[in-house]
mmCIF file of the N, C-alpha and C atoms, coordinates in Angstrom:
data_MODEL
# 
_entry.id   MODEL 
# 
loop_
_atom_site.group_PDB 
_atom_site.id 
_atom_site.type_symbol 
_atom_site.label_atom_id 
_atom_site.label_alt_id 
_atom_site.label_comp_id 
_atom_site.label_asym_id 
_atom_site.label_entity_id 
_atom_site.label_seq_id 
_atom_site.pdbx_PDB_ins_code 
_atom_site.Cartn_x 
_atom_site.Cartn_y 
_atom_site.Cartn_z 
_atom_site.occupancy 
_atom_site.B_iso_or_equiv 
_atom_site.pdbx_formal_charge 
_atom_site.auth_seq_id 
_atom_site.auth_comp_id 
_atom_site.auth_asym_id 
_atom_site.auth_atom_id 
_atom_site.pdbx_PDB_model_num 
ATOM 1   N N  . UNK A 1 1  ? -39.044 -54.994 -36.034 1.00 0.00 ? 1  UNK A N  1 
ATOM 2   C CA . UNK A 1 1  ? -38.765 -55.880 -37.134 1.00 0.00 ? 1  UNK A CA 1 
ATOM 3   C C  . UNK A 1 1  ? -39.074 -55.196 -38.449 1.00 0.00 ? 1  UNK A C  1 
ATOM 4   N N  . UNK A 1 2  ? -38.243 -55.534 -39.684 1.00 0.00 ? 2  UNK A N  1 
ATOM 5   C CA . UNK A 1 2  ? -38.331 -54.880 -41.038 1.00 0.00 ? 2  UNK A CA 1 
ATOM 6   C C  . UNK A 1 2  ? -39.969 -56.114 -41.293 1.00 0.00 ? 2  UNK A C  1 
ATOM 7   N N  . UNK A 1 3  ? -40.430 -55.256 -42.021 1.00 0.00 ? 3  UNK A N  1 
ATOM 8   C CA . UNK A 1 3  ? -41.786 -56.111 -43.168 1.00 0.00 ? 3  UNK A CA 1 
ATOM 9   C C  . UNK A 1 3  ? -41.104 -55.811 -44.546 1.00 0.00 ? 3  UNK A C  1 
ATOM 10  N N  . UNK A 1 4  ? -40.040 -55.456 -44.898 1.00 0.00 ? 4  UNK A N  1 
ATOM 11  C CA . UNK A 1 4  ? -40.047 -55.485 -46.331 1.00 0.00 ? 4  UNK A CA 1 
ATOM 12  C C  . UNK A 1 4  ? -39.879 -56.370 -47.225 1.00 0.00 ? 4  UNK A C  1 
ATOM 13  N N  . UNK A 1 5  ? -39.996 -57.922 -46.381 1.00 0.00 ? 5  UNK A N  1 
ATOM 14  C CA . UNK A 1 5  ? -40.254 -58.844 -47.429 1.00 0.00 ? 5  UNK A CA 1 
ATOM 15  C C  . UNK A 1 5  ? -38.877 -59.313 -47.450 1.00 0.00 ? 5  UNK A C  1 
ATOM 16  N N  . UNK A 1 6  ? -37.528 -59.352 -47.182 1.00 0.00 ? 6  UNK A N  1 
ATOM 17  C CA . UNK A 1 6  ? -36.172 -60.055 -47.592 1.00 0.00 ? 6  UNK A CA 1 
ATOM 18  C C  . UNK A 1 6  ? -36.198 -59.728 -46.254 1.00 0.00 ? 6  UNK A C  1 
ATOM 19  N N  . UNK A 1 7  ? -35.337 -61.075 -46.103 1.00 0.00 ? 7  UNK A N  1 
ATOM 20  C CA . UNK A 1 7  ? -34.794 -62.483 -44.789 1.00 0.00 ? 7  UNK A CA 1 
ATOM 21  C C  . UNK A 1 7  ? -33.722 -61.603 -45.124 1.00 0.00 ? 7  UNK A C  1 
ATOM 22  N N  . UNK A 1 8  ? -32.675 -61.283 -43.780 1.00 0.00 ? 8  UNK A N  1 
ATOM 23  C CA . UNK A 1 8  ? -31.826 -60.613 -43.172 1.00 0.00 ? 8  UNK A CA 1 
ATOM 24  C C  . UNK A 1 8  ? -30.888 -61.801 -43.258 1.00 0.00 ? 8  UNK A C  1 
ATOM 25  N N  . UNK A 1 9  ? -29.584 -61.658 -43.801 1.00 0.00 ? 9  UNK A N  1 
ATOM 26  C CA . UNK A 1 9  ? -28.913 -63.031 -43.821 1.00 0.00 ? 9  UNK A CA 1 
ATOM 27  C C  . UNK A 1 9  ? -27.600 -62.622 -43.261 1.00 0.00 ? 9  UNK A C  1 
ATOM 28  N N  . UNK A 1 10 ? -26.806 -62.920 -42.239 1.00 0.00 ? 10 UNK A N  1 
ATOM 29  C CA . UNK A 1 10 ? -25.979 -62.758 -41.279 1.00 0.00 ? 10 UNK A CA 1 
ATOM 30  C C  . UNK A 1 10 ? -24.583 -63.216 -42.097 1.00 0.00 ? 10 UNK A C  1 
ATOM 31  N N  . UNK A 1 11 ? -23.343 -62.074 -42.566 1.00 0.00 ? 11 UNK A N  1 
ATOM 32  C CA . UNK A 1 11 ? -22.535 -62.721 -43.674 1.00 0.00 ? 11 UNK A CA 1 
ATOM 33  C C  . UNK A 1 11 ? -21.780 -63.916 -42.511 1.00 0.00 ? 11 UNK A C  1 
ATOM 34  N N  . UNK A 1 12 ? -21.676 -64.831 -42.979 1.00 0.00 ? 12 UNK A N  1 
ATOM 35  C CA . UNK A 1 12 ? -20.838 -65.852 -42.956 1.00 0.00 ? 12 UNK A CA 1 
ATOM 36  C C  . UNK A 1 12 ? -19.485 -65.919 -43.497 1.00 0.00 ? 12 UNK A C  1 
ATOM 37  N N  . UNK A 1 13 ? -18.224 -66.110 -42.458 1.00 0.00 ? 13 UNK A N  1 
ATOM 38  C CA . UNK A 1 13 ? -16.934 -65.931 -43.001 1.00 0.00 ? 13 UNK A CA 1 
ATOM 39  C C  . UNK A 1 13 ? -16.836 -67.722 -43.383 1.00 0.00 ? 13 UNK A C  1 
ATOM 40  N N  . UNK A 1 14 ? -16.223 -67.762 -44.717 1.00 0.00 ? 14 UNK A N  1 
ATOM 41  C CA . UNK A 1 14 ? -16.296 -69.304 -44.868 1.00 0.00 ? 14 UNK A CA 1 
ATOM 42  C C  . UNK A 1 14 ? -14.744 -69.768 -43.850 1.00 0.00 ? 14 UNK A C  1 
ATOM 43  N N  . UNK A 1 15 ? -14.124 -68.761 -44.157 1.00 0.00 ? 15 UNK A N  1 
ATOM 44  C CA . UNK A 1 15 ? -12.265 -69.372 -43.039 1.00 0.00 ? 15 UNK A CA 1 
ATOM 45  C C  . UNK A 1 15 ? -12.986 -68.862 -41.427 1.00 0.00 ? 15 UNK A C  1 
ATOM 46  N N  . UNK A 1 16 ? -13.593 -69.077 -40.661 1.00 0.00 ? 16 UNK A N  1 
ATOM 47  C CA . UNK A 1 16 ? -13.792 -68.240 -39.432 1.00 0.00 ? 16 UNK A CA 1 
ATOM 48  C C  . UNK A 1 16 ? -12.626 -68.656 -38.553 1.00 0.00 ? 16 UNK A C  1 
ATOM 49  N N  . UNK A 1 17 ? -11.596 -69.418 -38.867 1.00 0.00 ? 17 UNK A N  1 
ATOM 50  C CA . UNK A 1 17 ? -10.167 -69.462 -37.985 1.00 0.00 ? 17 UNK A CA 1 
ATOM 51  C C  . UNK A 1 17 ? -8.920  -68.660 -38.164 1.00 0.00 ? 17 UNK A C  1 
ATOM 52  N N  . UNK A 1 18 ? -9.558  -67.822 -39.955 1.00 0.00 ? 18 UNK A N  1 
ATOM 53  C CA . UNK A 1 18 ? -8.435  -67.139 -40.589 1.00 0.00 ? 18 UNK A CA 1 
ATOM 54  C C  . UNK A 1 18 ? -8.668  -65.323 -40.853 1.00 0.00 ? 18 UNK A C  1 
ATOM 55  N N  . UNK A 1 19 ? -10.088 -65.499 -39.411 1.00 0.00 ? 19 UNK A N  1 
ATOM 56  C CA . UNK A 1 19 ? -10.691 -63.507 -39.723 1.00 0.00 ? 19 UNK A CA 1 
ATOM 57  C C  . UNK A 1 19 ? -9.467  -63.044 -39.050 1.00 0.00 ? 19 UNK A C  1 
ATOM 58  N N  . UNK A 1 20 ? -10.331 -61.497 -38.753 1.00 0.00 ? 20 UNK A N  1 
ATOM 59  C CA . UNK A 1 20 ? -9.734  -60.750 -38.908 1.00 0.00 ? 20 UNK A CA 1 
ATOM 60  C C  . UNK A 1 20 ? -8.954  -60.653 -36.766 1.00 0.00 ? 20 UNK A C  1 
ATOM 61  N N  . UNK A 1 21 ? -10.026 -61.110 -36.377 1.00 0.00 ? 21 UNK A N  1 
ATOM 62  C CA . UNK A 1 21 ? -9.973  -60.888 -34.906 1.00 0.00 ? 21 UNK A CA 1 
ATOM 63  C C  . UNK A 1 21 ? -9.193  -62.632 -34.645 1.00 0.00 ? 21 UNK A C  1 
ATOM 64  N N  . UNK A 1 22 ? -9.435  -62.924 -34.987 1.00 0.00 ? 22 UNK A N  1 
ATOM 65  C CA . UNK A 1 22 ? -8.475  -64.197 -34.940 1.00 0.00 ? 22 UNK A CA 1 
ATOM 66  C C  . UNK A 1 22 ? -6.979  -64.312 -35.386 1.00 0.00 ? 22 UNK A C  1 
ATOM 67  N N  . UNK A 1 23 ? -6.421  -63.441 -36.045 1.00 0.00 ? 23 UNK A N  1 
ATOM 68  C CA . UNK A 1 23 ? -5.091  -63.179 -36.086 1.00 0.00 ? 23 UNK A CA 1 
ATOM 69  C C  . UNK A 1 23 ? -5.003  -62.487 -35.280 1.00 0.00 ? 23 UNK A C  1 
ATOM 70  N N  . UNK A 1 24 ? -6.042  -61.373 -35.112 1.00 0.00 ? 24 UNK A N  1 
ATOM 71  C CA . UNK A 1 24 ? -5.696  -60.098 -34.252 1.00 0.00 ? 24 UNK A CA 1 
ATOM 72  C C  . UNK A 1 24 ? -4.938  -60.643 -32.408 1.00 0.00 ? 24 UNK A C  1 
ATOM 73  N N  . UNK A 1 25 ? -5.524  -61.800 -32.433 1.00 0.00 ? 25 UNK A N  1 
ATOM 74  C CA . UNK A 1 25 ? -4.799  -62.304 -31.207 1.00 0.00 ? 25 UNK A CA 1 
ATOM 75  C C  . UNK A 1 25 ? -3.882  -63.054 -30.896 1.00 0.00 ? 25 UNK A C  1 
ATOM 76  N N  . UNK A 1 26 ? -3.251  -63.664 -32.216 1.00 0.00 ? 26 UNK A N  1 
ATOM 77  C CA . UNK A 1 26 ? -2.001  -63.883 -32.314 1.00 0.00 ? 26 UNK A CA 1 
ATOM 78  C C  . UNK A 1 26 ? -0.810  -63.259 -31.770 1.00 0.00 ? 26 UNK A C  1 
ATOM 79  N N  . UNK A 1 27 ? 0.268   -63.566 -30.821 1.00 0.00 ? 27 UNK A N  1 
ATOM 80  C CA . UNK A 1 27 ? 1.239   -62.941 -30.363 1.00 0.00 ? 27 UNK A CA 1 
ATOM 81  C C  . UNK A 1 27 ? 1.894   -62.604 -31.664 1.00 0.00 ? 27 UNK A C  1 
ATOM 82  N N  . UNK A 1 28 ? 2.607   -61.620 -31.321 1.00 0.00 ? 28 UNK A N  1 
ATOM 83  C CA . UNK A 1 28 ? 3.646   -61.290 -32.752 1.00 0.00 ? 28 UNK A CA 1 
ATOM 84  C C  . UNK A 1 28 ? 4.865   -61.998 -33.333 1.00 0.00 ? 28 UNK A C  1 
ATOM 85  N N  . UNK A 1 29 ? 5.461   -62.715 -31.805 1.00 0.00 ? 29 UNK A N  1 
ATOM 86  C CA . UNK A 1 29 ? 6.570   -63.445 -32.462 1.00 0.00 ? 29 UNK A CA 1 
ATOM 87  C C  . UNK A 1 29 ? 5.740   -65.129 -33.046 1.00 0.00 ? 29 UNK A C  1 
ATOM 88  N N  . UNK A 1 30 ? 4.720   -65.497 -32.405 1.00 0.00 ? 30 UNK A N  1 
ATOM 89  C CA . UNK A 1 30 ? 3.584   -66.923 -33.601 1.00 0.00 ? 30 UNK A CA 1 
ATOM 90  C C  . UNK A 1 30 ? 3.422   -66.303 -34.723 1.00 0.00 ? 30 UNK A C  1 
ATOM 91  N N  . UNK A 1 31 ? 2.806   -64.705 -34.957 1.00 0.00 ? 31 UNK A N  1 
ATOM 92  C CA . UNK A 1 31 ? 2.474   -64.657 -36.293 1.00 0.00 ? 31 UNK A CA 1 
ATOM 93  C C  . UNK A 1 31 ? 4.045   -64.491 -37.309 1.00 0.00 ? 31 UNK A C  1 
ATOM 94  N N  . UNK A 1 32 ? 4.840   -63.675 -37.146 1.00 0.00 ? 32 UNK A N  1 
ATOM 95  C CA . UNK A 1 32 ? 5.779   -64.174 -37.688 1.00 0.00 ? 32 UNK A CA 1 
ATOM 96  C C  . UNK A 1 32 ? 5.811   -65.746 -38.247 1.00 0.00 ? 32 UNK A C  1 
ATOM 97  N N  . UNK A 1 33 ? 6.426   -66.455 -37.305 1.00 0.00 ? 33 UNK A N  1 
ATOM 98  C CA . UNK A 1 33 ? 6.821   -67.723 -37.244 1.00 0.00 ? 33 UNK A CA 1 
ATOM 99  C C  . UNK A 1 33 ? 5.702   -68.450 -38.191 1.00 0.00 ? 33 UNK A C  1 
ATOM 100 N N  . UNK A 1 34 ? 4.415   -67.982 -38.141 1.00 0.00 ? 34 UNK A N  1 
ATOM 101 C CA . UNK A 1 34 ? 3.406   -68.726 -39.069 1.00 0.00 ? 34 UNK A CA 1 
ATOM 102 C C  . UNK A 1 34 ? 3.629   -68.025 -40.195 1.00 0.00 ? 34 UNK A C  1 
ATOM 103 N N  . UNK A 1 35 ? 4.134   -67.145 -40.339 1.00 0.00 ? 35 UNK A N  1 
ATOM 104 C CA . UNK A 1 35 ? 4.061   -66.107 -41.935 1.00 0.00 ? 35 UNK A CA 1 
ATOM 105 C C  . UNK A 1 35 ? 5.289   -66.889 -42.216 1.00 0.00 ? 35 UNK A C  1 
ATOM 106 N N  . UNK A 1 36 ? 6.644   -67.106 -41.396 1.00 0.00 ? 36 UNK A N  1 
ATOM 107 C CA . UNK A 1 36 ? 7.585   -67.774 -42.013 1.00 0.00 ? 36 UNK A CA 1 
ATOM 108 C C  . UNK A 1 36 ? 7.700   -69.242 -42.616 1.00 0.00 ? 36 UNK A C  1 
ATOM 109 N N  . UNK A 1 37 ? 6.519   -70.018 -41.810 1.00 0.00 ? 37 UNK A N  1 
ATOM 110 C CA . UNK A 1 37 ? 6.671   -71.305 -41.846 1.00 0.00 ? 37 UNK A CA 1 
ATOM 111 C C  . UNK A 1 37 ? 5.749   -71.135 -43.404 1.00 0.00 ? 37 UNK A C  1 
ATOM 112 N N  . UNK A 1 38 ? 5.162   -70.281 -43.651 1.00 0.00 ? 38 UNK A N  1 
ATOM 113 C CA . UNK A 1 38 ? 3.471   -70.655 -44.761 1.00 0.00 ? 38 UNK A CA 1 
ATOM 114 C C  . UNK A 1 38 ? 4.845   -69.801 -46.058 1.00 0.00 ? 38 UNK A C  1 
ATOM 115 N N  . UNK A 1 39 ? 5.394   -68.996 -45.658 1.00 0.00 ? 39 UNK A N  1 
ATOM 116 C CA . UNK A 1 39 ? 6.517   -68.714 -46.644 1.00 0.00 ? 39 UNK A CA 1 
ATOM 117 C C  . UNK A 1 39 ? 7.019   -69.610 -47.837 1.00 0.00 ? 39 UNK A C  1 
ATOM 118 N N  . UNK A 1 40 ? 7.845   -70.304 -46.434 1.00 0.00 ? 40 UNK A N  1 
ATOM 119 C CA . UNK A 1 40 ? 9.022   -71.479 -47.295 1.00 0.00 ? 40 UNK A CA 1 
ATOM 120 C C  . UNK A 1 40 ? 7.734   -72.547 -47.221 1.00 0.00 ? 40 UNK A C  1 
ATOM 121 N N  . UNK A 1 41 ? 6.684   -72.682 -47.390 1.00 0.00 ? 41 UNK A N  1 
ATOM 122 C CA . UNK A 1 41 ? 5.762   -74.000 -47.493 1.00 0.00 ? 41 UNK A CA 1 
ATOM 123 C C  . UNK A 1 41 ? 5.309   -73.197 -49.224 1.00 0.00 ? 41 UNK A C  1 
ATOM 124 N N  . UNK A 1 42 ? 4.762   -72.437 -49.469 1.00 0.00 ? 42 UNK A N  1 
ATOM 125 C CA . UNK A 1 42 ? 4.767   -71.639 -51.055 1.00 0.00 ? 42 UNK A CA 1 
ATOM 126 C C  . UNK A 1 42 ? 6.095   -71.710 -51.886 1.00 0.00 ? 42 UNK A C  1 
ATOM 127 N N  . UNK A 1 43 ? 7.303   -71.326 -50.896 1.00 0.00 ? 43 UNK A N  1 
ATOM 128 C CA . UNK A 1 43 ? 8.363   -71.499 -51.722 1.00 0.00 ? 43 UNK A CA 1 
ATOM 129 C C  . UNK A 1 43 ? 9.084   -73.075 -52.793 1.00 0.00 ? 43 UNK A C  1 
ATOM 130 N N  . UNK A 1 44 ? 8.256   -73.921 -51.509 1.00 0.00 ? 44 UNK A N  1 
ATOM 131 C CA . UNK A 1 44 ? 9.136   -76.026 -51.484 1.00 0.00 ? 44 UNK A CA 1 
ATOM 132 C C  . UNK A 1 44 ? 7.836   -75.825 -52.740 1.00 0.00 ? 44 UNK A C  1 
ATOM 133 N N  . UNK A 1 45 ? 6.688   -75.666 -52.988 1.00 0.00 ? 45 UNK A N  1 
ATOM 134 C CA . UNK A 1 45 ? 5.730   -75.590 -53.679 1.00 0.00 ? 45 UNK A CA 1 
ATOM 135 C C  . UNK A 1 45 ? 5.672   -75.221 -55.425 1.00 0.00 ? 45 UNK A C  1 
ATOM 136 N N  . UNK A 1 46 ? 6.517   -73.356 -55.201 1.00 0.00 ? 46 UNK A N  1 
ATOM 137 C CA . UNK A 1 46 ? 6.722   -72.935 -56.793 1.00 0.00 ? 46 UNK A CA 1 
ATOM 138 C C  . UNK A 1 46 ? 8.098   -74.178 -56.897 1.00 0.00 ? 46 UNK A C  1 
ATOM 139 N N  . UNK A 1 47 ? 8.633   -74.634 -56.478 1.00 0.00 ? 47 UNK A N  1 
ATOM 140 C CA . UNK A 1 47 ? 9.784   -74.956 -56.698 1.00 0.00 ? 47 UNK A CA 1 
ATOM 141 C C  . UNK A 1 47 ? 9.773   -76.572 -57.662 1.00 0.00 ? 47 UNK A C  1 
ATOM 142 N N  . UNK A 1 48 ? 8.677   -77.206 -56.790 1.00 0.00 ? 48 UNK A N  1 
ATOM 143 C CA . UNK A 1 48 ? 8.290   -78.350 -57.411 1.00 0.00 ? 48 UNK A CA 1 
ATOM 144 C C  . UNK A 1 48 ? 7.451   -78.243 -58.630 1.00 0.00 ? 48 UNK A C  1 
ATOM 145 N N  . UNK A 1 49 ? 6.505   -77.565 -58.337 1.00 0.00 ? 49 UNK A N  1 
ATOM 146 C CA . UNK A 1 49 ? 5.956   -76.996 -59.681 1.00 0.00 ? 49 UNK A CA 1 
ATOM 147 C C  . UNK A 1 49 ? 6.437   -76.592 -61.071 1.00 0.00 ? 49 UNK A C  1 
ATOM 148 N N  . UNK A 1 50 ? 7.982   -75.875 -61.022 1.00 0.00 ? 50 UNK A N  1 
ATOM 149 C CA . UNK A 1 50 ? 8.821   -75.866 -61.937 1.00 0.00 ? 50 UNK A CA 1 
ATOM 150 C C  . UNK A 1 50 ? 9.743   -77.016 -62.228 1.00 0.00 ? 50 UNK A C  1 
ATOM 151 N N  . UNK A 1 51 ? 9.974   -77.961 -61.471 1.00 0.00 ? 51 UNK A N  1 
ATOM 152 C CA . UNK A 1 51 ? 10.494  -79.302 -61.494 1.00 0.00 ? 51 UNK A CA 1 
ATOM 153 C C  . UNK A 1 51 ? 9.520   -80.032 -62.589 1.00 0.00 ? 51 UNK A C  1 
ATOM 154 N N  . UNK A 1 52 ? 8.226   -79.957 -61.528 1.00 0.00 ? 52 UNK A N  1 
ATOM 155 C CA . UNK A 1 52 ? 7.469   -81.142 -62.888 1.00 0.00 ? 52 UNK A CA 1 
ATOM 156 C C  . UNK A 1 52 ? 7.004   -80.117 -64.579 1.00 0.00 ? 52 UNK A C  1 
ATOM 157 N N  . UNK A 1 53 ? 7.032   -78.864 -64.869 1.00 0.00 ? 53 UNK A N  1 
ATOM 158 C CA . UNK A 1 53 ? 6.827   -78.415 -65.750 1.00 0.00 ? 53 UNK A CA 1 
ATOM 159 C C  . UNK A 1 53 ? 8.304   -78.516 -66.293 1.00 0.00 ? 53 UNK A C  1 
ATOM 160 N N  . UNK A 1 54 ? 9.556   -78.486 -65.761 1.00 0.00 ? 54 UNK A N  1 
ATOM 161 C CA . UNK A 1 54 ? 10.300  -78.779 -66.898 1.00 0.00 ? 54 UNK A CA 1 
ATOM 162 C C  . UNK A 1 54 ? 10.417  -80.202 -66.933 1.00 0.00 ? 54 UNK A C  1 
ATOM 163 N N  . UNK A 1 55 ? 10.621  -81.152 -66.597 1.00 0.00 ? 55 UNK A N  1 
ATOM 164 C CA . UNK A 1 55 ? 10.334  -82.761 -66.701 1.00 0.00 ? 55 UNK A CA 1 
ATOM 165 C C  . UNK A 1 55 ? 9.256   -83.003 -67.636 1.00 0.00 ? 55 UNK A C  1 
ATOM 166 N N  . UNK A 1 56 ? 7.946   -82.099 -67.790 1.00 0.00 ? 56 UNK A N  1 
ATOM 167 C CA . UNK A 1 56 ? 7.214   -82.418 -68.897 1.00 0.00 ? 56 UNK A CA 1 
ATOM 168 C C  . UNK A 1 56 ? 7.501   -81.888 -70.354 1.00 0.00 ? 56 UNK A C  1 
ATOM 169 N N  . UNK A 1 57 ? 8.106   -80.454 -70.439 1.00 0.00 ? 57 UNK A N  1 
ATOM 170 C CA . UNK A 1 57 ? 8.836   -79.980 -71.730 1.00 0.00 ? 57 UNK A CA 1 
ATOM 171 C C  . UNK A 1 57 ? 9.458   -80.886 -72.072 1.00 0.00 ? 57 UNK A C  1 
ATOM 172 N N  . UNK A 1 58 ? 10.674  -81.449 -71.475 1.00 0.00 ? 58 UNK A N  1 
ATOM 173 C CA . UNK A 1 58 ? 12.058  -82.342 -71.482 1.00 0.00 ? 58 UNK A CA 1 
ATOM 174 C C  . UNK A 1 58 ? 11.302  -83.969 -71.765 1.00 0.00 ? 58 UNK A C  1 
ATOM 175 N N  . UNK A 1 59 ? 10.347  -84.356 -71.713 1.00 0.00 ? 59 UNK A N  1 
ATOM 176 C CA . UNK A 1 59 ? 9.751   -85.484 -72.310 1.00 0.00 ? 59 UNK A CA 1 
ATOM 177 C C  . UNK A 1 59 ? 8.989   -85.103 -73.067 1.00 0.00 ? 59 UNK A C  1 
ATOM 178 N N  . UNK A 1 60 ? 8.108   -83.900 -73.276 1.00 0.00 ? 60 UNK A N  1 
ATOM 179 C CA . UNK A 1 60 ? 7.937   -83.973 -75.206 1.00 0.00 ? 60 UNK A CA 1 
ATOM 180 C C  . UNK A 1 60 ? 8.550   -83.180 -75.682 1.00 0.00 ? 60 UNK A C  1 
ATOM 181 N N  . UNK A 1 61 ? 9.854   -82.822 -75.648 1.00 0.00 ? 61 UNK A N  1 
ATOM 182 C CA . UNK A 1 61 ? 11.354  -82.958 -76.718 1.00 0.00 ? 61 UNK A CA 1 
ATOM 183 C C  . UNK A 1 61 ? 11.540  -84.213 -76.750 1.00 0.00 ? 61 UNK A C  1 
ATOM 184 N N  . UNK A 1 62 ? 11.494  -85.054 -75.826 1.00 0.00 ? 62 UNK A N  1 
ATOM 185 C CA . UNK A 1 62 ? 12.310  -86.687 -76.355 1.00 0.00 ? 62 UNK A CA 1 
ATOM 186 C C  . UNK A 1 62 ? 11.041  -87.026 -77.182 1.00 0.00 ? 62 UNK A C  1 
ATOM 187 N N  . UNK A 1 63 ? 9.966   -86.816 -77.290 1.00 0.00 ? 63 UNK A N  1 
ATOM 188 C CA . UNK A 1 63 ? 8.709   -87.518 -77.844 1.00 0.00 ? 63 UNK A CA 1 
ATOM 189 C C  . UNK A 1 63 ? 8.566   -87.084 -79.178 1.00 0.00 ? 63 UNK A C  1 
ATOM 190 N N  . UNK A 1 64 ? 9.231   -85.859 -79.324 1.00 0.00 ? 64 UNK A N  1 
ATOM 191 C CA . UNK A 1 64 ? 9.634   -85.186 -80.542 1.00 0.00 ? 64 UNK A CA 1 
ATOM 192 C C  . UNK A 1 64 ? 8.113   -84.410 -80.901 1.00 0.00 ? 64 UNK A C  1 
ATOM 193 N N  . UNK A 1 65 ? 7.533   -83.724 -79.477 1.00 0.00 ? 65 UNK A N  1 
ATOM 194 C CA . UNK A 1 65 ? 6.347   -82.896 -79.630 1.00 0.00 ? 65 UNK A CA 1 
ATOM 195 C C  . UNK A 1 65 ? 7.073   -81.467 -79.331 1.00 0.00 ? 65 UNK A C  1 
ATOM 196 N N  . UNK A 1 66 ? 6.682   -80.395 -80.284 1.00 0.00 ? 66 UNK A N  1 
ATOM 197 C CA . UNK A 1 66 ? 6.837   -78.971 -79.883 1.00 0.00 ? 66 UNK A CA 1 
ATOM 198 C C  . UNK A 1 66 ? 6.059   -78.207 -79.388 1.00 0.00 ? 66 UNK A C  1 
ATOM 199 N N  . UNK A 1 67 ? 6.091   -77.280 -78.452 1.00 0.00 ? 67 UNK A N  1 
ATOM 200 C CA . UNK A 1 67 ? 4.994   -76.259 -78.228 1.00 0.00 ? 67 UNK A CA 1 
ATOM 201 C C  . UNK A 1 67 ? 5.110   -75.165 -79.320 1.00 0.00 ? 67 UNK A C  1 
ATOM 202 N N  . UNK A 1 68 ? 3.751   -74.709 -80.030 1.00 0.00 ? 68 UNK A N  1 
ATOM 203 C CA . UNK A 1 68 ? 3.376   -73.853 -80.717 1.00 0.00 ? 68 UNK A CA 1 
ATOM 204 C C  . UNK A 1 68 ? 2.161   -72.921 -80.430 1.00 0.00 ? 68 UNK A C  1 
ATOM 205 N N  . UNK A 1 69 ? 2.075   -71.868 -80.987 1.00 0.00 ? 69 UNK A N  1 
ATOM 206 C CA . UNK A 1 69 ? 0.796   -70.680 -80.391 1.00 0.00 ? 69 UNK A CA 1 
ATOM 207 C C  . UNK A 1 69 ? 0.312   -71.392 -81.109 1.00 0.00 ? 69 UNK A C  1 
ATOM 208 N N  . UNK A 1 70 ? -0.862  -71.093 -81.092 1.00 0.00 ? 70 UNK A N  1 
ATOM 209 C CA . UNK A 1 70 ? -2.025  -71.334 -81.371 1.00 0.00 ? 70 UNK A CA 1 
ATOM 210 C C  . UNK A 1 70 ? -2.442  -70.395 -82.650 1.00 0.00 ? 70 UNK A C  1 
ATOM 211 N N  . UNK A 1 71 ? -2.606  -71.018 -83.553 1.00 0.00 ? 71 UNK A N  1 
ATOM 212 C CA . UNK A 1 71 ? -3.209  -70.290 -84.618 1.00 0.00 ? 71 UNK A CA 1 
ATOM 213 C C  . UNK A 1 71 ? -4.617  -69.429 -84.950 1.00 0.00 ? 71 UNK A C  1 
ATOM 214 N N  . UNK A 1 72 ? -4.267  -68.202 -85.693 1.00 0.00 ? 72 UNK A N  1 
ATOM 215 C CA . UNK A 1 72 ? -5.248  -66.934 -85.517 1.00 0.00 ? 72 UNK A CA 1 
ATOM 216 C C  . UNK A 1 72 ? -6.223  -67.533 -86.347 1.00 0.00 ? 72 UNK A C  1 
ATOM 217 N N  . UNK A 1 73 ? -7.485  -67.427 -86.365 1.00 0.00 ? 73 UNK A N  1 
ATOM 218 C CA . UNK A 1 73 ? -8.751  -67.570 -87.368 1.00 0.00 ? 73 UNK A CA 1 
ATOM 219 C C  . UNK A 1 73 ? -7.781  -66.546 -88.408 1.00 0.00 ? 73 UNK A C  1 
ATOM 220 N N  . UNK A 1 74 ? -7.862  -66.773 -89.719 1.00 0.00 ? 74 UNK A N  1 
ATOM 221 C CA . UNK A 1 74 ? -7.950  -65.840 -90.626 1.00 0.00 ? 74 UNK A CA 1 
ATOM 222 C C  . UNK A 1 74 ? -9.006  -64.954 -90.746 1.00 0.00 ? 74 UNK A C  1 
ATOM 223 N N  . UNK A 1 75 ? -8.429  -63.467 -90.711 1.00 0.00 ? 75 UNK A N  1 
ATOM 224 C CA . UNK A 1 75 ? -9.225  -62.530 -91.173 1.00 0.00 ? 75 UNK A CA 1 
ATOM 225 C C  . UNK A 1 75 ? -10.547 -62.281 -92.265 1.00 0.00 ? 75 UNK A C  1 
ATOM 226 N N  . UNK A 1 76 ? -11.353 -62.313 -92.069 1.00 0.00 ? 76 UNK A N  1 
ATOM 227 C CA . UNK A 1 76 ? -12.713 -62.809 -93.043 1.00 0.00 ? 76 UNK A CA 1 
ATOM 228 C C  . UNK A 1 76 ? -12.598 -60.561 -93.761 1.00 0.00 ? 76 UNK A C  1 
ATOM 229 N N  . UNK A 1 77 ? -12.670 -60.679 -94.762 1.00 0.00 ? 77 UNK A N  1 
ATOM 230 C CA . UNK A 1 77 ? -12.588 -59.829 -95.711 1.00 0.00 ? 77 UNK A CA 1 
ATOM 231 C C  . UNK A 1 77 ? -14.292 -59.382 -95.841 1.00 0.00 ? 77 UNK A C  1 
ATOM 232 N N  . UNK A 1 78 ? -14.504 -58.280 -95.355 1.00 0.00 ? 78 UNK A N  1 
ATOM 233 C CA . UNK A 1 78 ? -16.204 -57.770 -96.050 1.00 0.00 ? 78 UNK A CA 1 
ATOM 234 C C  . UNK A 1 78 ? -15.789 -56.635 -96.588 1.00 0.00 ? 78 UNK A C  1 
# 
């Protein structure tokens, strides 16, 4: 046993269904099929995501709000 005073702490995977030896035993034509299905599940995802971001532009144009940058502090002169 160590005496140097620090507790030995065993890393903990927080996904332990998503390591490394747990795909590793995945047949190849499931992992596919799960890479394809998690694919088009990201894809239905950006897709809606750009749906409701233009639906929100397109109602503040009717609201008669613009997007603008953001304004610089003025330069302080020493």
């Amino acid at each position: 046993m160590s005496t140097s005073g620090k507790a030995s702490r065993a890393k903990v995977n927080p996904l332990p269904m998503w390591s490394e030896a747990a795909l590793h035993d995945v047949p190849e034509c499931a992992g596919e099929l799960i890479l394809a299905v998690l694919s088009q599940v990201a894809d239905m995802e950006r897709k809606r995501i750009a749906e409701r971001t233009a639906a929100g532009r397109e109602k503040a144009k009717a609201d008669g709000k613009h997007a603008q940058a953001a304004r610089k502090a003025a330069a302080c002169a020493y």
